[in-house]
N, C-alpha and C positions, 0 to 999 in steps of 0.2 A: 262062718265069717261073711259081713256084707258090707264092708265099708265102700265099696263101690256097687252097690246092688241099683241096679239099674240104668247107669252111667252108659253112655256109648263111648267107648274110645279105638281112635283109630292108632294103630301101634307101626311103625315102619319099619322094614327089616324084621318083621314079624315071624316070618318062617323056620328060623334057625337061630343057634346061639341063645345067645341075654334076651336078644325078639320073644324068642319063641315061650322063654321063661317068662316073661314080661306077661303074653299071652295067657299062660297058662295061673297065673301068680292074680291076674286079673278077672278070668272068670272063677277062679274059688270066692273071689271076693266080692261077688255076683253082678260083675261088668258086662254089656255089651261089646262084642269085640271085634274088630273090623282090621281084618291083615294087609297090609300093604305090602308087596315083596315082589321081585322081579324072578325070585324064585318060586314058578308057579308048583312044582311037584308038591316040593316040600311043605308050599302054605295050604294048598289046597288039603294034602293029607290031614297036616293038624288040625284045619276048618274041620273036614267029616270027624273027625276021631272024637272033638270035643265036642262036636253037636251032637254024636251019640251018647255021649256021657251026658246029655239034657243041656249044655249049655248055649247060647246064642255066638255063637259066631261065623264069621263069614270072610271070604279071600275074595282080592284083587289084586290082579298082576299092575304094578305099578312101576313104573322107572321115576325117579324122586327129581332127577336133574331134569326132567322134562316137565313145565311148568302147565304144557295144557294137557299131559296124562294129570296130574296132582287137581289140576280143578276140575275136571271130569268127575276125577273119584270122588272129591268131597261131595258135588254135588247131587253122585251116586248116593252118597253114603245120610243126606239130609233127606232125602228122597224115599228111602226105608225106613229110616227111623226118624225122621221129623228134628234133629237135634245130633250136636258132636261135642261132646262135654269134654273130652280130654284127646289130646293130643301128644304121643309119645314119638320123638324125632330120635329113633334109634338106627334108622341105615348107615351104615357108614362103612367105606372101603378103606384098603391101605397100600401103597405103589412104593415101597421101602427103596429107596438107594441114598448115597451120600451126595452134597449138592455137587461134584464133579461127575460124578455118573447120571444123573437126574436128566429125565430127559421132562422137554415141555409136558410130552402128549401124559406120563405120569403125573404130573403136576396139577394138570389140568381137569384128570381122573379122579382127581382124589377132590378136587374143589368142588368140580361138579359135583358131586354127591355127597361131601358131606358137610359144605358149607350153601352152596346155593340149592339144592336138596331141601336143606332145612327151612331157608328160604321164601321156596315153592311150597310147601306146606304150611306153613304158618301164615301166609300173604289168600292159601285159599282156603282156608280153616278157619283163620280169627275172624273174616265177616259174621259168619253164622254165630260164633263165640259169643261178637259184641250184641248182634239181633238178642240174643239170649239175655246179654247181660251175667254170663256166667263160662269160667271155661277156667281150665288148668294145661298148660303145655310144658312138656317136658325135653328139655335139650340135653343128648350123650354126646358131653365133652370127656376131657380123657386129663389122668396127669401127668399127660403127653403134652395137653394143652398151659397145664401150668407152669413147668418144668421143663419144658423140652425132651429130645430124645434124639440121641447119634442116628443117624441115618432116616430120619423122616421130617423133614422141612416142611415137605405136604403136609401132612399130617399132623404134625405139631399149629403149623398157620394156620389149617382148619377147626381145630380142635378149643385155639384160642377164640379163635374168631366167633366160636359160637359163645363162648363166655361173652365175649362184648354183645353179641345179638340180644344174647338173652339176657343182662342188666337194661339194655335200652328197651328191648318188647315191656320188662317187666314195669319202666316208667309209661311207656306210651298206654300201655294194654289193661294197667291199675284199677281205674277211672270205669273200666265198666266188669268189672268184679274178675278179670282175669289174673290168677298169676301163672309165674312163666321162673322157672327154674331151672338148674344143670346138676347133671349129676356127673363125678369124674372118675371112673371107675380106675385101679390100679391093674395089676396083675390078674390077671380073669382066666378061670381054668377053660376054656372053650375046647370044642373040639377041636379048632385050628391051634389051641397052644398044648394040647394034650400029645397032640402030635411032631412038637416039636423034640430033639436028643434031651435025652433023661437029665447031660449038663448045663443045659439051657433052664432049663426048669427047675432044677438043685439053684443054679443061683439067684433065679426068679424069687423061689422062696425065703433064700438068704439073706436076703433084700427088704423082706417082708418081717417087723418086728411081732406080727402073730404067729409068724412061723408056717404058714399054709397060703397058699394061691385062693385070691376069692372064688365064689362060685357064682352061675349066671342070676341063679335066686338070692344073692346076696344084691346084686343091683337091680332083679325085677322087685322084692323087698325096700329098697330106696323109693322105685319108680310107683308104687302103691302106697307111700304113705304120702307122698308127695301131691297125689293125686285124690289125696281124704280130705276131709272136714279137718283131721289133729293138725292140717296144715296150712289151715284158710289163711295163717295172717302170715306166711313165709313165702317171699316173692321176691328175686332177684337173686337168690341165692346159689351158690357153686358148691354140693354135700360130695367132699370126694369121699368114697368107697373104696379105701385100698391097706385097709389095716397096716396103717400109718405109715406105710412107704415111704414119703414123703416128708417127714417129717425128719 
């Protein structure tokens, strides 16, 4: 498979979870791959592991809400490889309480990274993008962000927020062969929800008219086609992945 054979992309939240699948989903499909993550053990491990298996990739400790760590590393990352063809904005935290419990400082956790985060990357990313004349960015909204969700205000406003981001990036960003897309993922089996009580997850799936929780390859899967040629003329779009929750 080489539908991205050659591409550089830089992946956020790269380390772990849907990231790390993202990562991996991307060098079969013979991607350059460039780790963003504040979790250095974990990115660094899967950088060695997959550059023994022959593939190109590479870590950097990034914190996303920090605007001049985020232009540093891009212009780390132009610096190596002369070009950033894809941009996947998957970091994202989650600070759960109900808005009488909610404190600011939660509030403001969850912004900073998963709405001005996104932000920070795309503001240092798209230059080099439009120089090119070519680029795909990919935004992980949630159908948290469509629908809301009891107990996350943060998170639901951010989640929305990036849907508006990315309708507007995909007008402004059009014009020089960029598009800019969301993907909304549903119920995701992560290692943080595998860990949740067995009846938390009975009715997660309950919920789910395919009858199973997604899997992180089912949204690195989204984020690879997204990111191909089958998808040059699809730009502004929200593809939720959540076998039809929602619905």
């Amino acid at each position: 498979m080489s539908k991205l054979k050659n591409r550089v992309a830089i992946i956020t939240g790269g380390a772990t979870g849907i990231g790390r699948a993202a990562v991996e989903k991307y060098v079969q499909e013979g991607a350059i791959v460039v780790i963003w993550d504040v979790n250095e053990a974990a990115g660094k491990e899967l950088a060695v592991t997959l550059s023994k298996d022959g593939h190109q990739v590479s870590f950097r400790k990034v914190n996303t809400a920090d605007p001049e760590e985020t232009e540093a590393a891009a212009k780390e990352a132009i610096a190596q490889f002369g070009r950033i063809d894809i941009l996947i904005n998957n970091a994202g935290i989650t600070r759960d309480a109900t808005i009488r419990k909610m404190t600011f400082e939660q509030w403001s956790q969850v912004l900073n990274i998963n709405l001005s985060g996104v932000f920070n990357c795309v503001k240092a990313v798209s230059p080099f993008m439009i120089e090119k004349a070519y680029g795909r960015i990919i935004n992980t909204s949630s159908v948290v962000g469509l629908y809301g969700n009891f107990g996350q205000t943060n998170y639901a406003a951010t989640k929305s927020g990036v849907i508006g981001m990315t309708k507007t990036l995909a007008k402004e960003l059009g014009k020089y062969s960029i598009t800019v897309n969301a993907v909304a993922p549903g119920f995701i089996a992560t290692d943080m929800v595998k860990a949740m009580p067995e009846k938390v997850i009975e009715m997660m799936t309950s919920k789910t008219p395919l009858g199973r929780l997604g899997t992180p390859e089912d949204i690195a899967n989204a984020y690879a086609f997204l990111a191909s040629e089958d998808a040059s003329f699809i730009s502004g779009a929200v593809i939720s992945v959540d076998g039809a929750v929602t619905i």
